[in-house]
VMD Tcl script that draws the C-alpha trace (Angstrom):
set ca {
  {0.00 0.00 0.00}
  {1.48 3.48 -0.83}
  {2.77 5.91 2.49}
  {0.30 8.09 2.92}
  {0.26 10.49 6.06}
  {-2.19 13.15 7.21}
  {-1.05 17.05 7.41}
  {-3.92 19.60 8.95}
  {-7.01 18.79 6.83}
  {-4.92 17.10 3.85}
  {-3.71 13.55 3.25}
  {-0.36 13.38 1.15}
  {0.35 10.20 -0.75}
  {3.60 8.95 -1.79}
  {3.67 7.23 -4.92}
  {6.14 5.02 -7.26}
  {6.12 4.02 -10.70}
  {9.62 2.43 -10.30}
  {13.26 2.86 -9.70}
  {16.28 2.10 -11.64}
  {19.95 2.71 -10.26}
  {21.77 5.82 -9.71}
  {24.62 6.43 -11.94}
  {26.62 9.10 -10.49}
  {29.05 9.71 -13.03}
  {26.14 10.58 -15.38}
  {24.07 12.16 -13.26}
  {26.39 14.44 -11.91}
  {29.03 14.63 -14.37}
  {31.59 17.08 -12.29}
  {31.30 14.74 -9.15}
  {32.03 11.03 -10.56}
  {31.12 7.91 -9.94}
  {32.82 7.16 -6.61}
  {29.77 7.44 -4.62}
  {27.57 4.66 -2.92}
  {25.15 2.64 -4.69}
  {21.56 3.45 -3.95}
  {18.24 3.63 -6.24}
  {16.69 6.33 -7.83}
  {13.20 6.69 -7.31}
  {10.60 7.99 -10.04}
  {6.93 8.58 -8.64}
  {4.57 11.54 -7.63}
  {1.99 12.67 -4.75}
  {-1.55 12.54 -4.30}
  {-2.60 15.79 -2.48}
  {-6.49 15.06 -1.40}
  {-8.27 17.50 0.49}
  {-11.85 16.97 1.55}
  {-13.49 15.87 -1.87}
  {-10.53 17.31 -4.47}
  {-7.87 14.98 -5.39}
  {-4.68 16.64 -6.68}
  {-1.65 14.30 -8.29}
  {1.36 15.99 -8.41}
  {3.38 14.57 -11.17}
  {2.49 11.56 -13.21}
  {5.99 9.30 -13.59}
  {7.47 8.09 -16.40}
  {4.06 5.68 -17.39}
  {3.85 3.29 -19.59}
  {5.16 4.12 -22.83}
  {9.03 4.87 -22.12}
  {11.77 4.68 -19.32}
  {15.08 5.94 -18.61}
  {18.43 4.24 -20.13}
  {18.85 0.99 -18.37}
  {15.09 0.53 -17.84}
  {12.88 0.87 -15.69}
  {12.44 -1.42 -12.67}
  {8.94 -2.23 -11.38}
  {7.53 -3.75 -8.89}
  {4.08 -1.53 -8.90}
  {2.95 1.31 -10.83}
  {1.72 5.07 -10.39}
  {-1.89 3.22 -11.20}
  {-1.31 0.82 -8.59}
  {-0.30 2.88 -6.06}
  {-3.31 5.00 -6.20}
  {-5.57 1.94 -6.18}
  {-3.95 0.77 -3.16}
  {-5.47 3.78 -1.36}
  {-9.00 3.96 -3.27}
  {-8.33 6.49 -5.60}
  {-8.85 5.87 -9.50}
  {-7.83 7.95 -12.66}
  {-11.75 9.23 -12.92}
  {-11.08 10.20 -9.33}
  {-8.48 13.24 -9.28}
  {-9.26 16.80 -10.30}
  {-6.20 18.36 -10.92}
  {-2.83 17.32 -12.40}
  {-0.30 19.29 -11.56}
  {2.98 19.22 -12.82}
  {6.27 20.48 -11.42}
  {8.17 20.45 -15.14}
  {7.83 18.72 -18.65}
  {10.73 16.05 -18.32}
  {9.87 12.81 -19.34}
  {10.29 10.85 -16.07}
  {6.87 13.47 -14.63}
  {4.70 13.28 -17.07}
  {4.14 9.57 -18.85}
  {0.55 8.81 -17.40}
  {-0.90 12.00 -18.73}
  {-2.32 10.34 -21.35}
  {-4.15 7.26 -23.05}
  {-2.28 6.90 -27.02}
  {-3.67 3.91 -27.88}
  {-6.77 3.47 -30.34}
  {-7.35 7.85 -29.95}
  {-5.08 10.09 -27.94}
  {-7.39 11.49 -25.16}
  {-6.80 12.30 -20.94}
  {-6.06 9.19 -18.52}
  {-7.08 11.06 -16.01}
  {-10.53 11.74 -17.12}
  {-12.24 14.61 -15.48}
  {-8.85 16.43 -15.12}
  {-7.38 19.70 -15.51}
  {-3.36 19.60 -16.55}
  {-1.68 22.19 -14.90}
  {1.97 23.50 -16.32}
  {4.23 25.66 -15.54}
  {3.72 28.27 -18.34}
  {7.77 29.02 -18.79}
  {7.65 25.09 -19.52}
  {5.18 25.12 -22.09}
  {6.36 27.89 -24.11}
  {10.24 26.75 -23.95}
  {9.72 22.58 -24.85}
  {6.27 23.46 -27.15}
  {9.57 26.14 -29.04}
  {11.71 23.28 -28.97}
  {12.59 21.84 -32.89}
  {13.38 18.06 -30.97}
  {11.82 16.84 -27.60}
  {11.53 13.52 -25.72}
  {9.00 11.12 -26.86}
  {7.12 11.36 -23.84}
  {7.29 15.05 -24.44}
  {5.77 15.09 -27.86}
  {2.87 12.77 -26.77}
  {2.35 12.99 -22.92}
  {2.19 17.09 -23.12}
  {1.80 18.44 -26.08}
  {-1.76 17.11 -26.85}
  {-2.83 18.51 -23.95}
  {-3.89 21.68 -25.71}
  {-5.71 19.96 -27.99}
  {-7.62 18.23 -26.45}
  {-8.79 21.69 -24.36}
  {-7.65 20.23 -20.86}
  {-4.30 22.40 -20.14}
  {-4.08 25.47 -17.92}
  {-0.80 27.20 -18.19}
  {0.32 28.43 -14.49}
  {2.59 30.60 -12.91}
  {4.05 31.59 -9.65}
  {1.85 31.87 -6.84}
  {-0.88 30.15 -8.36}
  {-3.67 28.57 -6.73}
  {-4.09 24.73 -7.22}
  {-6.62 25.13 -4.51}
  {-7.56 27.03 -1.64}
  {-4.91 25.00 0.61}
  {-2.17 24.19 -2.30}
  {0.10 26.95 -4.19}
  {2.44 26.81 -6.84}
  {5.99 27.96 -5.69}
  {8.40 28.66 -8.73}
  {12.11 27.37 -8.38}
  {13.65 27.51 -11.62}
  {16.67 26.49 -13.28}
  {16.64 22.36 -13.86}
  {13.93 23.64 -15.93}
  {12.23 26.90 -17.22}
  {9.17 26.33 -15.39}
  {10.62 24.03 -12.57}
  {7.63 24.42 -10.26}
  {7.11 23.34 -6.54}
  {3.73 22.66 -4.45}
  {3.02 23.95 -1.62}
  {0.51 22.92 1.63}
  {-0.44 25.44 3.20}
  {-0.74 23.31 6.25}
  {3.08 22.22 5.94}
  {4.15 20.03 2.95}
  {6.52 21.12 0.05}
  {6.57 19.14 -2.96}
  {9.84 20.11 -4.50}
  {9.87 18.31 -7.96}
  {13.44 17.83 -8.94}
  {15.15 20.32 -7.28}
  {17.45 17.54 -5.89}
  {18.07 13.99 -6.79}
  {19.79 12.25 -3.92}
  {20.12 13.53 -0.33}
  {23.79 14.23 -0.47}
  {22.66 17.82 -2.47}
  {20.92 19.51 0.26}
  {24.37 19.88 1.33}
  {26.11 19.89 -2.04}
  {23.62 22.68 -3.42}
  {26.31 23.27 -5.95}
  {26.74 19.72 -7.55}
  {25.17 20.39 -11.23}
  {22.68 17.63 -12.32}
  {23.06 16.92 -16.01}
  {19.56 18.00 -17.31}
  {19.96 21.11 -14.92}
  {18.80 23.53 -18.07}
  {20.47 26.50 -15.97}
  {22.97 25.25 -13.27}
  {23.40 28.76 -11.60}
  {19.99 29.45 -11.56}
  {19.31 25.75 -10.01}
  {21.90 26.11 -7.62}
  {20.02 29.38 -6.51}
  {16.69 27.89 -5.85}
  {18.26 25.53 -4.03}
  {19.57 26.99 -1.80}
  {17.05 29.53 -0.93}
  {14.79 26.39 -0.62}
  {16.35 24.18 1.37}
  {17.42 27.12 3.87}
  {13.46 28.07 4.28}
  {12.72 24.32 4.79}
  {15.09 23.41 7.15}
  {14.15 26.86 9.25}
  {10.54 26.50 8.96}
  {10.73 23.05 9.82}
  {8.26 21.78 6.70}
  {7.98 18.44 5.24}
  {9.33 18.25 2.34}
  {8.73 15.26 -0.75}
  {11.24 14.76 -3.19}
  {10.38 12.10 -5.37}
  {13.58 10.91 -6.47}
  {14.76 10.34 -3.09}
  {14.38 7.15 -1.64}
  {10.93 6.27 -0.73}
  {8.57 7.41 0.38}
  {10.12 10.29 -0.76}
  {8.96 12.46 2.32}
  {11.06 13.91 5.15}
  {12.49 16.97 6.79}
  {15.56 18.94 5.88}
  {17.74 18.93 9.65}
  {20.80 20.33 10.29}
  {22.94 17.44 11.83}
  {26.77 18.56 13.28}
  {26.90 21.64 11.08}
  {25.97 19.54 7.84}
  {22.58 19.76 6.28}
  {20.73 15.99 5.93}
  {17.85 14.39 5.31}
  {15.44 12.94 7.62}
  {13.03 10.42 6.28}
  {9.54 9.85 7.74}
}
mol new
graphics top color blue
foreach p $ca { graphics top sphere $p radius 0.5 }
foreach p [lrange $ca 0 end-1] q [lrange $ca 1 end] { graphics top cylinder $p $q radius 0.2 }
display resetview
């Protein structure tokens, strides 16, 4: 059953669609590869609140996965199931960027192209939308995960400080992309997208992550971030981290760390 734990008048729900391992050296080309082994997780978060269901992110789905594959031992789908909540259930996607590995269950492709989730508005970061829609090449994922969306009249382009609902804001914190947008409960939860990969960067705010589209404005919203978090005490999910993805930011002997639920 996916970790799910209550915050004020919200539920948050961690979810996985898989993991693969964590190549350093590619990941973070200027650090190398001598680092431990561990996983990297790919997933999102349910955000329900009284009768509105919000997923944040949608995974990497069924169509594609990263180099290496994709292991699986459950799906995005699943995971929702396992706490009662169906695609004709949620309201509002909401996405924190347009890479590949957050947006795969958008949509259904075969027999027509039309929204999984079927009641749904797709939110986006507009500074996404207009800088992958611009681009001449994208991701396969890209081309047919988020660009119908227009189409087929279900997108809402969004920007910073918008409101997902009356409890949940978007945050922006660009720099890995355009758009790169974060979540935020007004009751304490931060969903923080990508803005770091493994725990060792809350400390290492300056280690550059390859698709980081602009490393010095990455490293920026990083650490402005992770500062507020770890002062205002919030949980935080990052859904690369290991699961379920959702801790605190501490301060341990000097050194910033990560403290999973």
């Amino acid at each position: 059953m996916a970790f799910s734990v209550k915050i004020g008048d919200s539920e948050v729900v961690a979810l996985r669609d898989g993991h693969h391992p964590l190549n350093w050296g590619w990941h973070f080309p200027e650090v190398g590869g001598e680092q431990e082994e561990c996983l990297l997780n790919f997933g999102g978060f349910l955000v329900i609140t009284g009768s509105t269901v919000t997923l944040v992110d949608t995974g990497w789905g069924p169509y594609a996965g990263p180099p290496g594959g994709l292991d699986r031992d459950c799906n995005l789908l699943e995971e929702m199931a396992s706490v009662g909540i169906g695609p004709g259930d949620v309201d509002l996607v909401a996405m924190t960027h347009l890479h590949p590995d957050h947006i795969g269950w958008n949509l259904i492709l075969e027999d027509r192209v039309r929204p999984r989730f079927t009641k749904a508005r797709y939110l986006v970061p507009r500074a996404d939308w207009e800088h992958y829609k611009a681009l001449p090449e994208k991701h396969p994922n890209i081309v047919q995960q988020a660009m119908p969306l227009e189409d087929l009249g279900v997108l809402e382009l969004i920007e910073d400080g918008h409101a997902v609902t009356s409890s949940l804001k978007a945050v922006a914190m660009p720099g890995h992309t355009p758009g790169h947008t974060g979540f935020l409960l007004d009751a304490g939860c931060f969903l923080l997208g990508d803005l770091a990969h493994h725990p060792h960067v809350l400390e290492e705010t300056g280690w550059i992550q390859r698709f980081d589209w602009n490393p010095e404005l990455a490293v920026e919203s990083r650490e402005r971030v992770f500062e507020q978090v770890e002062r205002d005490g919030t949980l935080v999910g990052l859904g690369h981290f290991p699961y379920p993805s959702l801790g605190h930011v501490i301060k341990n002997e000097g050194r910033r760390q990560w403290k999973p639920l």
